[in-house]
Backbone bond lengths (Angstrom), bond angles and torsions (degrees), N, CA, C in turn:
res aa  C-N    CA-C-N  psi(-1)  N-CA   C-N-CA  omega(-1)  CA-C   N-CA-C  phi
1 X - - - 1.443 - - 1.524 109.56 -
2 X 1.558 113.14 137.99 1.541 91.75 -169.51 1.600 110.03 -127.37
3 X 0.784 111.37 -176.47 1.893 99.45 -173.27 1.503 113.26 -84.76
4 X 1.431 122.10 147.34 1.294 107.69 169.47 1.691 100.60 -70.42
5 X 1.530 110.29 -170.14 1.867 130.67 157.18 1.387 90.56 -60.23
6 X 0.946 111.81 -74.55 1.912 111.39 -139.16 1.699 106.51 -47.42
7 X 2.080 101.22 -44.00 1.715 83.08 166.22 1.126 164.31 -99.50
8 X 2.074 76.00 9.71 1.577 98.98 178.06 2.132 101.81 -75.94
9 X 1.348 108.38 -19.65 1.280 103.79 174.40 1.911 129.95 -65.43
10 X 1.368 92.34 -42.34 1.922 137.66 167.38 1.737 87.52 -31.00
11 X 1.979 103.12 -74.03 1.065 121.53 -162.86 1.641 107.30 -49.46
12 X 1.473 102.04 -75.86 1.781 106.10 157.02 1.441 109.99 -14.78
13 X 1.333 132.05 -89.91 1.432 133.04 -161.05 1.781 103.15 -45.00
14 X 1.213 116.25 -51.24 1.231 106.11 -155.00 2.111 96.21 -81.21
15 X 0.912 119.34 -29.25 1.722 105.19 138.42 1.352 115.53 -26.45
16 X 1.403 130.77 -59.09 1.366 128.30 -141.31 1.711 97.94 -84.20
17 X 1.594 106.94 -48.14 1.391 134.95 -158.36 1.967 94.60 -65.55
18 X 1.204 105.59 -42.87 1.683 108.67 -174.98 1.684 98.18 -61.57
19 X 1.149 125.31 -30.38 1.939 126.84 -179.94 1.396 118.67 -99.60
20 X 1.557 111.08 -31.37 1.756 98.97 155.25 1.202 127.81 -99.76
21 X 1.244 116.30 138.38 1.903 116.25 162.41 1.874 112.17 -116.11
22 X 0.654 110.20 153.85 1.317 117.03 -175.24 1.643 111.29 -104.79
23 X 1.870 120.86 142.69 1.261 103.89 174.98 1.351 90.97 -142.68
24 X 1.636 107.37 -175.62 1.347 117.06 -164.56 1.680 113.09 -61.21
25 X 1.592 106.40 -30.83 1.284 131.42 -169.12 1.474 111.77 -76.68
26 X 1.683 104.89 -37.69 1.680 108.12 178.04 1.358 97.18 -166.84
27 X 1.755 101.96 94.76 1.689 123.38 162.48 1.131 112.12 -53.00
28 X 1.449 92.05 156.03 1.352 119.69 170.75 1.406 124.84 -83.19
29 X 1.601 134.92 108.46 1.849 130.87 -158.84 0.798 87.66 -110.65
30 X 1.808 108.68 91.50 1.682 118.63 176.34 1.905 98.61 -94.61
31 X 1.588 111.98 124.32 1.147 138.15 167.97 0.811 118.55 -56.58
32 X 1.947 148.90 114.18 1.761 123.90 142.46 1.665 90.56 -120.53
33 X 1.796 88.24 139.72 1.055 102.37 -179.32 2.157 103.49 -104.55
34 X 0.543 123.71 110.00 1.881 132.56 169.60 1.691 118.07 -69.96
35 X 1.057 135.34 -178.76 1.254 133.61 176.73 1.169 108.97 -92.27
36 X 1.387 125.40 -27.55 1.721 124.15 164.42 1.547 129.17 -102.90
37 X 1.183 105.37 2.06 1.752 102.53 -162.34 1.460 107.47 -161.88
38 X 1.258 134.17 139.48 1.988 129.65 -179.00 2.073 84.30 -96.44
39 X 1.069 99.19 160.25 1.621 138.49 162.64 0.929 113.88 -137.30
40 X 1.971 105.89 130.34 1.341 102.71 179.30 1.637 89.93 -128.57
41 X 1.438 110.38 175.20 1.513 113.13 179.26 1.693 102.88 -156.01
42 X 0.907 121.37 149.60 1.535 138.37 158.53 1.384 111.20 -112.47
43 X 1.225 107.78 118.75 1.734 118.20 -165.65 1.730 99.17 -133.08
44 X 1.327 92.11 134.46 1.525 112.30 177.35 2.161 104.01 -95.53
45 X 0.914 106.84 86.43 1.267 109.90 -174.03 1.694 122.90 -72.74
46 X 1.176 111.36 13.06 1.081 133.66 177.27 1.385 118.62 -86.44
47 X 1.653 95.87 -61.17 1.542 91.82 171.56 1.396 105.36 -112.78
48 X 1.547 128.43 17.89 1.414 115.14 175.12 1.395 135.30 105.18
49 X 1.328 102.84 -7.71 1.516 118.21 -146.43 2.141 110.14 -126.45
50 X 1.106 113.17 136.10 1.216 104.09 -151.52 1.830 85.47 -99.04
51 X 1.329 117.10 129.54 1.241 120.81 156.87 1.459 138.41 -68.93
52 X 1.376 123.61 -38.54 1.160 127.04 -174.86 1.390 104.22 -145.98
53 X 1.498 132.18 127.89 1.244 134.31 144.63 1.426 136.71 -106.55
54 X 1.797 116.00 164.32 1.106 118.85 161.85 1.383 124.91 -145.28
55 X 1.457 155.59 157.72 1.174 155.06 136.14 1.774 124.19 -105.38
56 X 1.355 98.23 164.68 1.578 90.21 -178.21 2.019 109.03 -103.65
57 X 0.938 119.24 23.10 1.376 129.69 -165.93 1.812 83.76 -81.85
58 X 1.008 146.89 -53.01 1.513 129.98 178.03 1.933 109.48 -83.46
59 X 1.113 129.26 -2.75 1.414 115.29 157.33 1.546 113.90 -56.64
60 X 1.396 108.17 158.03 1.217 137.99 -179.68 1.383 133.79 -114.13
61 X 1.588 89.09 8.80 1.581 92.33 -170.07 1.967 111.68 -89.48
62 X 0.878 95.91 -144.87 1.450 75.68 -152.92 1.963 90.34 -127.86
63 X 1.020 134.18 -46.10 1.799 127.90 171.54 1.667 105.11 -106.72
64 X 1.523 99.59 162.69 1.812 96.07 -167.23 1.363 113.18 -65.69
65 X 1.549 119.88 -17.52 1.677 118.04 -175.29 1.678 99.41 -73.22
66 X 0.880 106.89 -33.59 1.690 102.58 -170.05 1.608 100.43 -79.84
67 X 1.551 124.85 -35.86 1.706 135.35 172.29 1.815 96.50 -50.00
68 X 1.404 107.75 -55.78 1.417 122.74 -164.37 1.766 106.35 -67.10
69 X 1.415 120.86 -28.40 1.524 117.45 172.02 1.257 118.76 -69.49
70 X 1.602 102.05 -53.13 1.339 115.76 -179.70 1.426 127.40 -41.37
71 X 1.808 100.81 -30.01 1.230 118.34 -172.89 1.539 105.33 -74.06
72 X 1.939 111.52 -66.11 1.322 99.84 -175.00 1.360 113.70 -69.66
73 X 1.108 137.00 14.33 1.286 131.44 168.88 1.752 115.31 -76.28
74 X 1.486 109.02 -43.52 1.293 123.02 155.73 1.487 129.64 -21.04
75 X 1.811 91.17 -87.50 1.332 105.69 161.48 1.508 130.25 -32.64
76 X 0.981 110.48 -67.90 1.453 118.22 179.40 1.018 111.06 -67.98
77 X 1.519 141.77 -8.46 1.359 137.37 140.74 1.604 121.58 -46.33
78 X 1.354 101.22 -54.34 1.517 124.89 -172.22 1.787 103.44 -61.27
79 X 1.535 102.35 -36.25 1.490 107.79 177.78 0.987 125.07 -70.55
80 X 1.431 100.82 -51.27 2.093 109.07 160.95 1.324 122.18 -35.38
81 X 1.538 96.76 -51.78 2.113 94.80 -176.10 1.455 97.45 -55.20
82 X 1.327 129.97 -44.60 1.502 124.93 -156.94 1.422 96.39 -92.05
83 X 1.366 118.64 29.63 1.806 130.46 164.08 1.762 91.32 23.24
84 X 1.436 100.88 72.91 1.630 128.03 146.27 1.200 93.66 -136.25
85 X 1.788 107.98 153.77 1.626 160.25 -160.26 1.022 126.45 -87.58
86 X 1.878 79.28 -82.62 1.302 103.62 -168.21 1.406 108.14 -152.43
87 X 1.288 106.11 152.52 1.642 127.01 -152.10 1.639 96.18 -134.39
88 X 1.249 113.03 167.63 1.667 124.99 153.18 1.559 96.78 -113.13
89 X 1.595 86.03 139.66 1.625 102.15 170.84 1.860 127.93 -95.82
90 X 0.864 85.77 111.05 1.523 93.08 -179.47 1.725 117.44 -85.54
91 X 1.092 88.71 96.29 1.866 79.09 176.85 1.902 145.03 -67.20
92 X 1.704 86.34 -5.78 1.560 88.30 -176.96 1.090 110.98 100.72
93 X 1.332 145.17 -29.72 1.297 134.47 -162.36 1.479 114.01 99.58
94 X 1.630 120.61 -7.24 1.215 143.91 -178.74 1.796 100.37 -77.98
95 X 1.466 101.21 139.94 1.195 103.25 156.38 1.526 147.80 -19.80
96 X 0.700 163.43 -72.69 1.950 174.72 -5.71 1.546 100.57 -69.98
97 X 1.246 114.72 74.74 1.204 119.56 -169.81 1.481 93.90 -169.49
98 X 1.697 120.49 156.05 1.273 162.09 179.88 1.904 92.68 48.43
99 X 1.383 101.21 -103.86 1.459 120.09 -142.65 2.092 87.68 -84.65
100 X 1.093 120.96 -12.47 1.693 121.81 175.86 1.329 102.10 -83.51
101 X 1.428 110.60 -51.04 2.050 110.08 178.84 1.015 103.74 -43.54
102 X 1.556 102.57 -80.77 1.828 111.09 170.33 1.795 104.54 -6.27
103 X 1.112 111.02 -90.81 1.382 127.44 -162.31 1.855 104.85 -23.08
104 X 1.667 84.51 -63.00 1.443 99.11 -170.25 1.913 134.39 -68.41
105 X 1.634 85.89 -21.37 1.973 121.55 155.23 1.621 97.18 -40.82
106 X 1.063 101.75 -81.75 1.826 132.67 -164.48 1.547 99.83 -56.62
107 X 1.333 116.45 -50.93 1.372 100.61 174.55 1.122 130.77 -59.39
108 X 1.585 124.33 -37.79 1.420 142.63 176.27 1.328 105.20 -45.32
109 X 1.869 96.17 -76.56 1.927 106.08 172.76 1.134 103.73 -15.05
110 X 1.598 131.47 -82.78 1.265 144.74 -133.12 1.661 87.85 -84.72
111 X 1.055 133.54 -1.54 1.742 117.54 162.81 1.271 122.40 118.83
112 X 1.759 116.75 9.90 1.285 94.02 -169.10 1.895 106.71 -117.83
113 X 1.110 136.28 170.99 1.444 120.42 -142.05 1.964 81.59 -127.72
114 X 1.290 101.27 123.24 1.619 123.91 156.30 1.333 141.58 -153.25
């Protein structure tokens, strides 16, 4: 019997999730990537509660790396006003590759330290 993707990915994340925690001081930019759209989140794992979000379902750009900049560019806007830095990045269980690099490129640019 063999595994599907989705839980050999599941499996991955919850690898990832046992080594990051997220705090008020430096969230957690937990990644899901979907077949149409990236989500990103900054989560305070302490008390539960997600500080800053973004998705690319209202970008305009035109391929997912450019959907995927736009996005962490967002975020890390949204993080700045709430004068946070720096975060740990959580990738999801996703690769570090195509439209997540992207993400995580764009976030840096825009200022925030991981």
């Amino acid at each position: 019997m063999s595994i599907s993707k989705s839980e050999k990915r599941i499996k991955r994340h919850n690898r990832i999730r046992a080594r990051v925690h997220g705090t008020a001081s430096r969230p957690r930019l937990a990644v899901f990537r979907s077949n149409k759209y990236l989500y990103v989140q900054a989560i305070n794992d302490d008390e539960g509660v997600t500080i800053a979000s973004a998705n690319s379902q209202t970008s305009k750009a035109k391929t997912s790396k450019e959907k995927a900049s736009e996005t962490g560019k967002s975020v890390a806007e949204a993080l700045k006003a709430k004068k946070i830095d720096s975060v740990v990045f959580d990738r999801g269980g996703f690769l570090y590759a195509g439209s997540v690099k992207a993400l995580a490129d764009a976030a840096r640019e825009a200022g925030l330290k991981f």
